[in-house]
N, C-alpha and C positions, 0 to 999 in steps of 0.2 A: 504494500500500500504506500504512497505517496503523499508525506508531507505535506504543509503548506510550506514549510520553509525548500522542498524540491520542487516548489514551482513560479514561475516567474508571473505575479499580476502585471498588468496591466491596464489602468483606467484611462481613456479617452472623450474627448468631446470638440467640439469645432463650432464659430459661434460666426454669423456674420452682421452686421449693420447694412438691412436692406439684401435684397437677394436678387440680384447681384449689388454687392456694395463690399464697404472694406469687414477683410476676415482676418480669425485669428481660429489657433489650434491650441491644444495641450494634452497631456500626458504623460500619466503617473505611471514607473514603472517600480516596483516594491519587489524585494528577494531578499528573503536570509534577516527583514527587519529594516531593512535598507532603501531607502528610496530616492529615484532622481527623476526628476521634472525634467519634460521638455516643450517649450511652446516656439510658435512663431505665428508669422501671417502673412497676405496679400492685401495689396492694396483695393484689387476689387475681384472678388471672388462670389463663389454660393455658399453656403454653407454644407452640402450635402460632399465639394471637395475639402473643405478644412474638416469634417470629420472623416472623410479618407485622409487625408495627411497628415493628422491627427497617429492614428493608423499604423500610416506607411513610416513613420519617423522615428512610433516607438520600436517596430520591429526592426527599423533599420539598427536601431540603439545597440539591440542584443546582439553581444559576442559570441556566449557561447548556445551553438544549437542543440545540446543536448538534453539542453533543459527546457521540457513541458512547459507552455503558455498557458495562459487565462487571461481571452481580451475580453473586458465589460466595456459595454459602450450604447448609450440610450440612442442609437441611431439601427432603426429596422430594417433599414436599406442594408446595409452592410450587415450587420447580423444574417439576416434573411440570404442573403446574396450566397453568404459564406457555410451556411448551415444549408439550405434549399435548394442553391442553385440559382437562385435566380435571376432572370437574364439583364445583363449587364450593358442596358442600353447607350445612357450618358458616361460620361466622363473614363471613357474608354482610357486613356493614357495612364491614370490614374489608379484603375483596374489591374493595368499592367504594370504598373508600381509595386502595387501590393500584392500581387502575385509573385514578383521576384524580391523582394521584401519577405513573403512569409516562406520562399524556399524552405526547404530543410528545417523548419519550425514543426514542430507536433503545440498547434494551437486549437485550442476549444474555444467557441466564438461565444457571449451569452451578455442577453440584452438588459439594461437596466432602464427602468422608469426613468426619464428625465425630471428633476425638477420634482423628486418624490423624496425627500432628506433621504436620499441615499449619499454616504458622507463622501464620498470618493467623486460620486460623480460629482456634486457639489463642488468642490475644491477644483476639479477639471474647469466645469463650468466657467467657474468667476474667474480663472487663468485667461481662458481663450476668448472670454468677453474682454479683460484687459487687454488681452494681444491686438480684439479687436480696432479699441477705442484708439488703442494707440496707430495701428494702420490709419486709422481715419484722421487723429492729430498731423498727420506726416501730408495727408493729401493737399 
């Protein structure tokens, strides 16, 4: 049986002002007690790619691929996509980011309620609305 400390979380979320308008990403990634943040943004995006890129930046993070994932993330598109199948119409490049991103990963995709004091997503949240506001300061 597998630990939590042999598995790597990972919480994401991706925020935009306006869709299309200025985005921002973040992502918690937690192992062994330990955790490191990573955000950024565009200047004018959707939000459906800052929670891919959200995504694709924490998997890029991970060194080592031995270690078992667990990505939560309140976006059903990407859940669903990754769990179902389902078909992958927009933001193709993207798609193909995070397919070569999650190589050689053993990841369990699993949705969380947004915006439901789930504490994690929480914290993602208010990162990626910051990364937001601040693309938008820069415009």
């Amino acid at each position: 049986m597998i630990s939590m400390d042999d598995v790597i979380e990972v919480f994401t979320d991706g925020s935009s002002l306006g869709n299309p308008g200025p985005g921002g990403f973040a992502a918690i990634l937690r192992y062994k007690g330990k955790e490191k943040i990573i955000s950024g943004g565009e200047p004018e995006t959707t939000n459906n790619r800052m929670e891919m890129r959200a995504v694709i930046s924490a998997l890029k993070a991970i060194k080592n691929k031995n270690i078992p994932v667990k990505i939560y993330s309140d976006s059903s598109l990407i859940v669903n996509t990754m769990n179902d199948g389902w078909k992958k119409k927009k933001n193709v490049d993207l798609w193909e980011d995070l397919a070569k991103a999650a190589h050689g990963l053993k990841i369990t995709w699993h949705w969380v309620r947004g915006h439901a004091n789930h504490p994690e997503n929480n914290r993602v949240d208010a990162i990626a609305v910051a990364a937001a506001k601040k693309q938008k300061k820069r415009r």
